[in-house]
N, C-alpha and C positions, 0 to 999 in steps of 0.2 A: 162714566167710570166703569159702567156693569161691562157695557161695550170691549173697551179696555184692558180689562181684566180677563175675559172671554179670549180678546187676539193674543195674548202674551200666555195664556195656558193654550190654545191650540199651537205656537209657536214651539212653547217648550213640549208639546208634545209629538210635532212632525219634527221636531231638528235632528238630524241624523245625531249619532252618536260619536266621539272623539275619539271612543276608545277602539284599539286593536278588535279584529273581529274575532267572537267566542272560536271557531275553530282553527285560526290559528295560534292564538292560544294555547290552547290544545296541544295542537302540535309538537309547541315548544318544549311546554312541560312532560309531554309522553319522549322527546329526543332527550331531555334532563334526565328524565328515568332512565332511561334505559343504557345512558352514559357510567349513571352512578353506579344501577347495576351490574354493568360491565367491567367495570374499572373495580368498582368496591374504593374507592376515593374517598374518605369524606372531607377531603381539601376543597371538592366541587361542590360542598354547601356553604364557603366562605365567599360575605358580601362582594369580595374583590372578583368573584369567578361570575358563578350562577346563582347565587345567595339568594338577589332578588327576586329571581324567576318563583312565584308560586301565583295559587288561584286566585285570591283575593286582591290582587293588583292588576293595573292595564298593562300587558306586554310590552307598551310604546314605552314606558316608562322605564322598562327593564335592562341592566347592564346588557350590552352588545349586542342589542336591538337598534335599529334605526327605522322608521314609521316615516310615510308618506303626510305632508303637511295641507295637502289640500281641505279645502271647506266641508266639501259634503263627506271625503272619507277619512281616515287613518286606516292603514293598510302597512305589513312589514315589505320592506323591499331592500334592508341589507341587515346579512347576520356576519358579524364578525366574532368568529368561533374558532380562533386560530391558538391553539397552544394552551387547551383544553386538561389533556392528557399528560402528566409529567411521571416517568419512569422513576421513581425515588427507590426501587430494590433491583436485585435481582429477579426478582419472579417477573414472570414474563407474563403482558398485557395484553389482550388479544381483544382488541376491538375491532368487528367487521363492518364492511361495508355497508351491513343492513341497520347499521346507526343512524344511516340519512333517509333512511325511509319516512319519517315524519314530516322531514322537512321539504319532500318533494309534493305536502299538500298544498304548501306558502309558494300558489302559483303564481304571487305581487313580485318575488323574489326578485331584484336586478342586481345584488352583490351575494355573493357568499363567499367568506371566508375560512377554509376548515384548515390551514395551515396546521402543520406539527401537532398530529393528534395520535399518530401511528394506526390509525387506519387501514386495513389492510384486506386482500379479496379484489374480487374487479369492480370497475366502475358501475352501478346500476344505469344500463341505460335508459330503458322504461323510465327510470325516475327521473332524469333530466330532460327527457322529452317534455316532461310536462312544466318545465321551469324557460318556458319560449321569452320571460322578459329578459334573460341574463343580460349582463354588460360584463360584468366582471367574475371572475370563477379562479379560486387560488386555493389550489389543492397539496401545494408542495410540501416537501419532506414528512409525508404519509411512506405505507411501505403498499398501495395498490400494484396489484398486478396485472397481469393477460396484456389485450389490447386497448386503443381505445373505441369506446361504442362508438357506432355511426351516427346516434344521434346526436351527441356533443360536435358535431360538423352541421348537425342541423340549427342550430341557436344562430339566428340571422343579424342578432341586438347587439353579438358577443364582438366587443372590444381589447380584454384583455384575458389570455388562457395562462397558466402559470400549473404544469402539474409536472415539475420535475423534482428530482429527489424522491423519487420512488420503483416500482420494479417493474415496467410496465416495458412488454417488451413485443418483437415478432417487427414484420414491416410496418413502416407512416403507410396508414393508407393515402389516395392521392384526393381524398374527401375532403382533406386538412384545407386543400383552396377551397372549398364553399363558401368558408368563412370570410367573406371578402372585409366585413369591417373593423376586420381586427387590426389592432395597434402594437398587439406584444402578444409574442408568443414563446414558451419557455417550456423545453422539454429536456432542459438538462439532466445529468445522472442517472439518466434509465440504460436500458438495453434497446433500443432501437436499432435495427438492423436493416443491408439491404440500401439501396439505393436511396439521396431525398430527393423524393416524389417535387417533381419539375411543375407540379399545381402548384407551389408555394406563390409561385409566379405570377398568379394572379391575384395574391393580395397585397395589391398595391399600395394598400393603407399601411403597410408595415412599417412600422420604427423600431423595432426592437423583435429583432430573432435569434435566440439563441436553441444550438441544438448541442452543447458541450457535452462533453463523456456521454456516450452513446458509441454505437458501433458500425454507423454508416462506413459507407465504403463508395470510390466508383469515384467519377466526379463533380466539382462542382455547379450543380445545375445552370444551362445556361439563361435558360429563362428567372433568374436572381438578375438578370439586365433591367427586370422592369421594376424594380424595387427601387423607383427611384426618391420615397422617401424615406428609405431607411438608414437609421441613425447609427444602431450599434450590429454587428452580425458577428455573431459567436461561434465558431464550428470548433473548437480547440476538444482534443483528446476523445479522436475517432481513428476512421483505417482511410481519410480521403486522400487520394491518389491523383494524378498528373499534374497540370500547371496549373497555376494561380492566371484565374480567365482573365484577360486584358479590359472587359466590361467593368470589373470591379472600378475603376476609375472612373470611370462613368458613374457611378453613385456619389456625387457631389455630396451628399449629408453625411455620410460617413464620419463618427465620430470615434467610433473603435473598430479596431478590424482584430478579429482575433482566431487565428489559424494554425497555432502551436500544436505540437507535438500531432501531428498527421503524418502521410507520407507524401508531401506535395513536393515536383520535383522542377527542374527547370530554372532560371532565372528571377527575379524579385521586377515583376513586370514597370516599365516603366512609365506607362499610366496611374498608380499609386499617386507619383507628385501631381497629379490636378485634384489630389483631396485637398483642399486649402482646409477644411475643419479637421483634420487626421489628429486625434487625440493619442490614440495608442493606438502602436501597432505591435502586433504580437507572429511571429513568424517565428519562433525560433523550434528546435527539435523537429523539423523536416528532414529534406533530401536536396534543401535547394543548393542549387551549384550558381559559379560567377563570382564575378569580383563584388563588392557591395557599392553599392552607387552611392558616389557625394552628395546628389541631392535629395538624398535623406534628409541631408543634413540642414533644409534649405528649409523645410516643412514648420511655420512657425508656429504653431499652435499645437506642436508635439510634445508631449509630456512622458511617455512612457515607449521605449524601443528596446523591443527584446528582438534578438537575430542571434541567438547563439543555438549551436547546437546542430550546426547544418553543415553542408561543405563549400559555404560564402569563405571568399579569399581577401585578404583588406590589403589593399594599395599603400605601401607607407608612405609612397612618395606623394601623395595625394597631400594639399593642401586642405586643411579642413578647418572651417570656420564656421560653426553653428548656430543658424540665426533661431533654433527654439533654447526654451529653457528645462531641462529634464529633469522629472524627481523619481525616475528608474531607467536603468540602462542593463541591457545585458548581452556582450558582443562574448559572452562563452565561446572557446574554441573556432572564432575566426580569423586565426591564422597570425596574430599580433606578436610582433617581435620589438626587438630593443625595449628602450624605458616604458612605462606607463605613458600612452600621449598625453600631452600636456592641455590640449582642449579640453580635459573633461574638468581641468582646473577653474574654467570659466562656467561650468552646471552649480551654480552656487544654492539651487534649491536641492540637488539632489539629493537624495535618500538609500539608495537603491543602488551598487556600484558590481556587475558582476563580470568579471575578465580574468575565469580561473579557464582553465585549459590549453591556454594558451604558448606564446615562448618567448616569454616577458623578463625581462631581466634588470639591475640594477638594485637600487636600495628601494623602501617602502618611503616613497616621496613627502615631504615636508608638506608643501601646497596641499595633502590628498589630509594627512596630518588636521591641519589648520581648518580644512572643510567641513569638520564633524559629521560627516556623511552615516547615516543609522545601521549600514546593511554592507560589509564591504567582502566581496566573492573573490582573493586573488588566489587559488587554492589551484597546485598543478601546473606552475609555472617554474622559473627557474631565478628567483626574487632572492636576494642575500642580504649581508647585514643583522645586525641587532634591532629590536624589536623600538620605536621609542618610546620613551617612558611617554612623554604629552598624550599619543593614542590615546592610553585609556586614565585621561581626565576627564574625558568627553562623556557627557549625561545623555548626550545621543547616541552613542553605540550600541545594538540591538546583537547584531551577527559579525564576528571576526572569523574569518573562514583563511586560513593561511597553507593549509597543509600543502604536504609534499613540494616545498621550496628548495631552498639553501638555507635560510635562515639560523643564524648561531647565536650563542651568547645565553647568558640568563635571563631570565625571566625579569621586567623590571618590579621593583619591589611596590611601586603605588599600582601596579596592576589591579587592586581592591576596590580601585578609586570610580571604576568602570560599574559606576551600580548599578545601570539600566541594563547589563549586558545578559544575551539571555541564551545563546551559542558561541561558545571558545573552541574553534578547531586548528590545532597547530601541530598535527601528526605528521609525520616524516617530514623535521624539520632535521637541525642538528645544536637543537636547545641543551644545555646541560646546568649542572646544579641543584639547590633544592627547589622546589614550590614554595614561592614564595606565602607567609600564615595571610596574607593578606587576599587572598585570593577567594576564601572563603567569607570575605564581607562582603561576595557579590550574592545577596538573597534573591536575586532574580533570577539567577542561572538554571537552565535547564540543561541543557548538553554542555557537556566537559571532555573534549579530545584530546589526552598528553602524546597518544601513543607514538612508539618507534621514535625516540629522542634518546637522550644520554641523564634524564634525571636520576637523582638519585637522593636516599636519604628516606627518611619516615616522608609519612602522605601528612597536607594539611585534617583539622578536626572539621570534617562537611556534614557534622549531623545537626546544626542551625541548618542547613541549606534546603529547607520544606518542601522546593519542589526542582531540587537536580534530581531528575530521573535520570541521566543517561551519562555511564562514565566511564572511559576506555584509558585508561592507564598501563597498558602492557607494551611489551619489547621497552623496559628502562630499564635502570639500575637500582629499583628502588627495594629496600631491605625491610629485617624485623618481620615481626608476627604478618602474620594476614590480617589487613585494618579490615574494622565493623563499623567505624566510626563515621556512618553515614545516613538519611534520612531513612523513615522509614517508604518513605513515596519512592524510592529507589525500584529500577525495574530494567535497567542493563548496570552491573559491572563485569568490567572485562580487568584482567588483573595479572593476565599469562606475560611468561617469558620476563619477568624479575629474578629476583634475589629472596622474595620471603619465607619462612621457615615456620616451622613447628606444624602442631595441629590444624585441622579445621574447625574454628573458633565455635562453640555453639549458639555465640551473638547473631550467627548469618540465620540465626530462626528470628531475629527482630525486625528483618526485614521483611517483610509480608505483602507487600508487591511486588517483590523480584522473580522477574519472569525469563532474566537470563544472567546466567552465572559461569564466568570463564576462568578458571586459575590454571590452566594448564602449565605445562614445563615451571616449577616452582619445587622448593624441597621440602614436601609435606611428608609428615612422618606419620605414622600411626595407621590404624585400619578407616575406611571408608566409615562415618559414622550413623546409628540409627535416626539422628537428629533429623539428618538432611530431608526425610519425609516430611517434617514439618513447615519446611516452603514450600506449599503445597498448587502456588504459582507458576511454580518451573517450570518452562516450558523448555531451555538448553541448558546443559550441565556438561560442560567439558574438562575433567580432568587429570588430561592426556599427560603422560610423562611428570608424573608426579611424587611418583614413588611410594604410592599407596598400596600396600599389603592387606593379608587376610582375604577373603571371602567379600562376595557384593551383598551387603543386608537387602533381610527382606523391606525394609524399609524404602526401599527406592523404589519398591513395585506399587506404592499409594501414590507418586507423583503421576497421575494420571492423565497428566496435561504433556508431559513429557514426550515429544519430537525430536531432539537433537537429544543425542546422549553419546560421549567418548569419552572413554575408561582405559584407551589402547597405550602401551606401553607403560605399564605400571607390575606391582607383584603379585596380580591379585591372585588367589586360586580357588582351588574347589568347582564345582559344577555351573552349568549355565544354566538355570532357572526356568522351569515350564511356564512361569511366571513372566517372564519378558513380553511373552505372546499378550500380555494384557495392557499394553501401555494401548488404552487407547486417541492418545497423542499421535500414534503410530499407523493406531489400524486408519484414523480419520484425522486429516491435520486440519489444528484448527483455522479459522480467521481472524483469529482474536490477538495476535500479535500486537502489540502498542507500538504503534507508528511514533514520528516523530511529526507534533502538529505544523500547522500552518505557523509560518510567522512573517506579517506585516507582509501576505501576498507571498511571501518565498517558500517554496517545500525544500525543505533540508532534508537527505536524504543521507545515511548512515551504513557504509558497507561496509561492515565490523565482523566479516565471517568469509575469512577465503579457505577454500578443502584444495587439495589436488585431486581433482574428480576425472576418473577415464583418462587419466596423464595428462593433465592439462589445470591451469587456476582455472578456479572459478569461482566469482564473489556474492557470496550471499548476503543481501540486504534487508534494513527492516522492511521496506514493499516486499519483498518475496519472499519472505522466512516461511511464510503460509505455506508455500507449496512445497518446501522441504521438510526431508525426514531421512534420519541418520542412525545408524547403530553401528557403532565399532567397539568392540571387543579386545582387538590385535593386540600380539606385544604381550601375552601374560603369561599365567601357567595352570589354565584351566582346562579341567580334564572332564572326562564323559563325551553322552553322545550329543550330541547337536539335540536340543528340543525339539518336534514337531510340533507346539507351536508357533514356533516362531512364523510361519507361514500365514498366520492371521492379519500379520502386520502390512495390511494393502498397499497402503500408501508409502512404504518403507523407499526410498529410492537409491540408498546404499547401506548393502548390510558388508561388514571386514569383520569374521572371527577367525582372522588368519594368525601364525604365529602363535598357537596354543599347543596343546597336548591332548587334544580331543581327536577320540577314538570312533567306530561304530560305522552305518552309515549316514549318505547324504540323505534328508528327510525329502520325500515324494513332497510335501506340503510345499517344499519353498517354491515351486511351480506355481504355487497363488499368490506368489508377490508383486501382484500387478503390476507394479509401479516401479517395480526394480530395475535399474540402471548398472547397477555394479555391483557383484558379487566376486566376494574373495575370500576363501575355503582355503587357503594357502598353507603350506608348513604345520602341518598336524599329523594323524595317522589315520585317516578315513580311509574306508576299503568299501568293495563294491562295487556297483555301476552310480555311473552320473546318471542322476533321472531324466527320464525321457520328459517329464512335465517340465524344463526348464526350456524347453522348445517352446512352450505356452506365453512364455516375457517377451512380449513383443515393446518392450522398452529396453530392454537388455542391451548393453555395446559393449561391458566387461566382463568376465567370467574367466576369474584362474584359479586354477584346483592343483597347480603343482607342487609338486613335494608331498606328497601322498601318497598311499598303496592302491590306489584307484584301479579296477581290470575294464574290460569292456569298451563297446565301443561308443564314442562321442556321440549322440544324439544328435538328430538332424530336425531339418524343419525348421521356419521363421528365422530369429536372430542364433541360432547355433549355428546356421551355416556364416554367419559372419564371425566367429568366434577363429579364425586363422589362424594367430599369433603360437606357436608349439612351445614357444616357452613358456604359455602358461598353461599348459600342460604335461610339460617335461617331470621327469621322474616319479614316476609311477610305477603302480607294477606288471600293468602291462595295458595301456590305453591304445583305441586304433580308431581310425577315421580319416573321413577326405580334410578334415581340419589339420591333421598332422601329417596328412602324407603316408601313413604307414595304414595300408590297408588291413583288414582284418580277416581270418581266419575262416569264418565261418558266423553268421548270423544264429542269434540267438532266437530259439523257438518261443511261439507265444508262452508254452509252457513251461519254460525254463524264466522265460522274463518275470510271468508273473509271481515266481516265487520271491522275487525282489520290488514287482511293482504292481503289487494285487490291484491297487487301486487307478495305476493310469489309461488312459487311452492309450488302445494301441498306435505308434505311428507309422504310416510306411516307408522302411527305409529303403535309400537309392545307393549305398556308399559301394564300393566296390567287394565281389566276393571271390576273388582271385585268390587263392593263399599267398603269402608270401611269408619269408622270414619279418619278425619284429625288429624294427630299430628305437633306438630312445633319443633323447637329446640331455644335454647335460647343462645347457643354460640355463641357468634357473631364475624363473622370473617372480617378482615381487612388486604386489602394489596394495599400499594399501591409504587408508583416507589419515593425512595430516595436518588436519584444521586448525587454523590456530587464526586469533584476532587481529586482524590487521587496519585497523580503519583508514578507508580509504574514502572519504568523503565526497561524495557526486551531487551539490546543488544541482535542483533540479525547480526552476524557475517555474511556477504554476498560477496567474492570477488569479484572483476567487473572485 
């Protein structure tokens, strides 16, 4: 027994120990710290997070620990530490990349997972050198940037890379094929730039690449031939260019091919049909040209074909009988004429129906009816008929997209009935009557498009409707006060070119995420109110031809978010505000516009903002409201001089304070309007020289200053020599230059200049110094910005 006793204490005294080793450990809890400290969280001491992490326990035991099970050790070899970090304010969370620095002591490491933690800085590479067991590494929707280190090419273990959805930018180095036993690789949503690197090629282990949203360019590598097992390849919304390589069909495994929105040009190679697994194919928003091949149609294990968006031509006379079964289809503007074909009546799983652009005609089909189909795109066709009532009994309808048809009649009155419905667009139809009250029992709605129809009558009560943010109601007939009667999650109404009257309600202060506000052409009485500071959201405020008097309160100069702003054609008076110069909406536009989300894979995209810009429409959308910036004035009867500084405003890209009573001169500052595209000074009493600093706008293509007392001569240099046009500079009192033809007298001396432009560079001028007699012209030219809401809806097909 002594014997005995003796082996079972020497046993319990060599047995290695079970538990995590003390300084990984360590590790852990110095990464805990220093999270907590950074964040200031203390969500991250709840059991569900990192609760369990402290000293007095074994790390193996710890939430989103995983420990190696072998005999002689425990060792950590996967952290799944993904979605750590949650933004629950405004204040902004700044955790950097030296968070991981603990964790590059746990050199057992073979998984980590730091997913969505906002992470931010470059990658350490030093610190993943030393983590040589990787297998798996998932850094996505972090905000890291620069490059990536060379050494994360050196991890020889690594099977799966995943670090996109972050800002990591410059060229793929061609290090990326070291990795030969990699399986998946995923660098979507960064900035990658530059060619991809033709090393890809050698890792032959691939199944899954995707390089989506990025900014390659060039074409598609030809060495992607030896990828022959890969399953999915992504390249969708980059700059890649020429043909779709014929090798691609040679990748027998191919289960999605997805090549949307690039610039690839050429034919739809007819190696595709030897994918016998082709799941989805995604082509569409190219360059590609040809008729569309039938056997497409042949591909039986095809579930999802987008081809819209290119300059593919479809055969009507084509026989077509499709041996897959579809539950997304999208032949956008492929050239389709007569009825809806009747084959897509046989897609009985589809979901997904998109065939707007096109020059489709007849009634909205019975069979299409009867299909419950979730998503249906016929918007920009030439479709007639009443709407029918069956449509929306269906508890599958997501997206009704009809705009710009023929479509007439009323509305049907069970239209309520459509509860799943979460996009109504039926703008430039030829619908009339009232809205039916039933329309607001859809509580799922988020976008509501009436516009350009014949409604009329009071609007339904949409303040149950919690989350209709987006609502375009103008060009109708509809009357009464200005409705408020809306949610507060409201963040587009458009409401121009009605019937409605009175004040501006001061209920539009209850809206408090409205971030654009359109009532233009409407018969609003009374002065511009101090209220309106209080949606302090706004970021557009159009209300053009409204017939709003008085003076502009100081109140509109706290909307600080404010970008778009028209006030033209109304009775305003008094001066123009040194004040203006501070929208800093203006000086810096923001990014912060509210898109329209995803839905069920489809982006719906909203171009509810056409101006006449440089004589020409042009449509402003939620995608690109960011990059505009607007100030018009025009149409009033304000008087003074032009503020100086209005030239603050960088990003301004059309300023119109034409058609006023303003005196003095033109301000030297507007010459720092970087960004300015079109200037119109028009119909006032400005006197002086044009300044020589507007030679500085090298974005500049408009510029008319007539009807004016304007002397001297046109500036030259950059876009003022493109400035031609003499009618917009006619009538003045005595303008000269090679822009108008009418040479000038004599050049002004530096020292006569600078008593009007102390502050600019001098420029040297080339115009002619011949004397001649002065002539004028008596055309008188006029332009100025008449934006008004037009919704013009452009599905735009994007999978996620």
């Amino acid at each position: 027994m002594a014997n005995l006793s003796l082996l079972l204490a020497l046993l319990i005294l060599f047995t290695p120990s079970l538990c995590c080793p003390e300084y990984q450990k360590q590790a852990l809890l110095e990464f805990k710290s220093s999270l907590i400290k950074t964040t200031s969280s203390p969500s991250l001491e709840s059991p569900v997070e990192l609760g369990s992490w402290n000293s007095s326990s074994d790390c193996c035991n710890w939430n989103k620990v995983i420990c190696s099970t072998r005999f002689h050790s425990r060792t950590v070899i996967a952290l799944y530490l993904d979605s750590l970090v949650f933004k629950q304010s405004m204040e902004p969370i700044v955790v950097t990349s030296t968070i991981l620095t603990p964790l590059f002591r746990i050199r057992s490491l073979m998984l980590l997972d730091m997913e969505g933690n906002q992470i931010q800085g470059e990658l350490p590479g030093g610190g993943f050198a030393n983590l040589s067991k990787l297998v798996y590494l998932d850094l996505k929707n972090n905000h890291f940037n620069g490059s990536i280190p060379s050494q994360l090419f050196h991890l020889r273990y690594l099977q799966y890379l995943d670090i996109s959805g972050s800002s990591f930018h410059g060229i793929l180095s061609g290090e990326v094929g070291s990795l030969q036993n990699l399986r998946v690789l995923k660098l979507e949503e960064n900035f990658f730039g530059g060619n991809i690197p033709k090393e890809i090629g050698n890792m032959t282990k691939l199944q899954q690449l995707c390089l989506r949203s990025n900014k390659f360019f060039g074409e598609i590598p030809s060495s992607f031939s030896y990828l022959k097992g890969l399953e999915e390849l992504d390249l969708r919304d980059n700059s890649l260019s020429m043909n779709i390589p014929i090798f691609i069909g040679n990748l027998s495994n191919i289960t999605i091919l997805a090549l949307s929105n690039n610039r690839l040009t050429g034919k739809i190679p007819s190696s595709i049909e030897n994918l016998t697994k082709l799941e989805t194919l995604q082509l569409e928003n190219n360059q590609l040209s040809g008729e569309i091949p039938s056997w497409l149609f042949t591909i039986k294990g095809m579930k999802r074909l987008f081809l819209g968006g290119n300059h593919l031509t479809w055969n009507s006379n084509a026989k077509i009988e499709p041996k897959f079964m579809l539950s997304e289809l999208s032949m956008k503007s492929c050239g389709l004429t007569g009825e809806i074909p009747y084959w897509i009546s046989k897609q009985k799983t589809l979901q997904v129906l998109d065939l707007s652009e096109n020059k489709l005609e007849g009634m909205f089909p019975q069979w299409l009816v009867e299909m419950e189909v979730g998503n249906i795109f016929l918007s920009d066709n030439s479709l007639t008929g009443s709407l029918p009532p069956r449509l929306f009994n269906s508890q599958s309808l997501s997206v009704l997209s009809l705009s710009q048809n023929n479509f007439f009649g009323e509305l049907p009155n069970n239209i309520g009935n459509a509860t799943s419905l979460i996009v109504l667009m039926l703008a430039e139809n030829k619908f009339l009557g009232k809205v039916p009250q039933s329309i607001s029992n859809i509580y799922t709605l988020l976008l509501l498009d009436l516009s350009s129809n014949r409604f009329f009558g009071n609007l339904p009560d949409f303040s149950s409707n919690e989350v209709l943010g987006f609502i375009d109601f103008s060009s109708n007939e509809f009357s009464g006060e200005i409705p408020t009667n809306f949610s507060q999650e409201i963040k587009l109404l458009a409401l121009g070119k009605n019937k409605f009257t009175g004040r501006l309600p001061r209920n539009l202060t209850n809206m408090s995420k409205l971030e654009h506000l359109d009532i233009h052409d409407n018969k609003i009485t009374g002065e511009l109110p101090e209220f309106i500071s209080q949606i302090s959201t706004l970021q557009v405020l159009n209300l053009r031809n409204t017939t709003l008097q008085g003076s502009i309160p100081n109140g509109i100069f706290k909307l600080s978010r404010l970008q778009i702003l028209d006030l033209s054609n109304n009775h305003l008076v008094g001066n123009i505000s040194p004040k203006f110069g501070n929208f800093a909406g203006m000086i810096e536009t923001s990014n912060e516009f509210s898109s329209l989300p995803d839905i069920v894979a489809i982006k719906i995209e909203l171009h509810y903002l056409i101006v006449i810009w440089k004589k020409s429409k042009r449509s402003l959308s939620t995608r690109n409201l960011q990059l505009y910036s607007l100030l018009d004035l025009s149409m009033n009867k304000l008087v003074g001089e032009i503020p100086a500084s209005l030239g603050r405003l960088k990003d301004l890209k059309l300023l119109n304070i034409s058609h006023n009573i303003l005196s003095g001169k033109v301000p030297i500052s507007l010459g720092d309007l970087e960004s300015l595209e079109s200037l119109d000074l028009s119909h006032n009493k400005l006197s002086g020289l044009i300044p020589r600093t507007l030679a500085k706008l090298q974005e500049l293509s408009t510029l008319d200053v007539s009807n004016n007392e304007l002397t001297g001569k046109i500036p030259v240099g950059g876009q003022m020599d493109t400035m031609n046009d003499p009618n917009f500079f006619a009538n003045n009192s005595g303008l000269c230059g090679m822009q108008i033809q009418v040479p000038c007298a004599e050049e002004l001396s530096p020292t006569e200049s600078s008593k009007d432009e102390s502050k600019e560079t001098l420029f040297l001028w080339k115009g002619a110094e011949i004397g001649y007699s002065f002539g004028f012209f008596t055309v008188v030219g006029i332009l100025y910005y008449t934006g008004y809401f037009v919704p013009k809806p452009l599905p735009n097909h994007r999978s996620q």
